[in-house]
C-alpha positions in Angstrom: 0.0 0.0 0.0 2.8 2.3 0.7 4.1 2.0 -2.7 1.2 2.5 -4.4 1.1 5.9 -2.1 4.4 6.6 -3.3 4.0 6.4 -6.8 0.7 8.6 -6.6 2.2 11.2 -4.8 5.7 11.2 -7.2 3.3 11.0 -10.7 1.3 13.8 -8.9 4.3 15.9 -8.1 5.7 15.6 -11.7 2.2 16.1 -13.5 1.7 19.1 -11.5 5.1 20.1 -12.7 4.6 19.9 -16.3 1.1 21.1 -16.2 2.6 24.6 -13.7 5.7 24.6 -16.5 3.0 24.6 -19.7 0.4 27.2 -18.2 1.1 31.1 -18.0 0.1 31.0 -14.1 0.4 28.2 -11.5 -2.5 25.9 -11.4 -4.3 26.2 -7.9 -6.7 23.9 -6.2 -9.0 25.1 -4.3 -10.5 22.8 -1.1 -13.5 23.9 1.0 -13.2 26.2 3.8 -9.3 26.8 2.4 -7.7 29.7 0.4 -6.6 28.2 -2.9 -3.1 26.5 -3.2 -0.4 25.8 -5.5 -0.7 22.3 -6.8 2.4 21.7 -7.2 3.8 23.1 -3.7 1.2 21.1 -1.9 1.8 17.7 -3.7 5.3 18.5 -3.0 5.0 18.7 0.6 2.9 15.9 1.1 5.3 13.8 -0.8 8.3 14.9 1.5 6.1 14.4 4.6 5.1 11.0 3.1 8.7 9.9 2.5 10.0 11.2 5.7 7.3 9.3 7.7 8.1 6.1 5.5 12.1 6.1 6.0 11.9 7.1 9.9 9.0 4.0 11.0 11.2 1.4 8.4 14.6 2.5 9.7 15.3 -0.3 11.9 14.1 -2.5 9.6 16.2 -1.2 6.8 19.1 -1.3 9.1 19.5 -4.9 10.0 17.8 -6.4 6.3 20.2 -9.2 5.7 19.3 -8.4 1.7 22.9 -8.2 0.3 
């Protein structure tokens, strides 16, 4: 599942790259109750915040994987 998390959130990040790089202004989304925000930021973020949370609860598992 975490994967598949990943790989949304990185294909999101670079769409949202291409589609900020191909348009005269950056594309905003807007959410309920929110001031609009940069697509492209926010996907960013999350993806950072994703990762971080990934590596840090898999760390001690990472660092004694007998996988050679």
């Amino acid at each position: 599942m975490a994967d598949a998390v990943l790989a949304f959130l990185a294909t999101n990040v670079v769409l949202s790259g291409i589609a900020d790089w191909m348009s005269p202004q950056p594309v905003m989304v807007g959410l309920p109750g929110m001031a609009p925000l940069n697509w492209h930021t926010t996907t960013s973020v999350l993806l950072v915040v994703y990762l971080f949370v990934h590596v840090v609860r898999r760390q001690a598992r990472l660092r004694h994987s007998r996988v050679r």
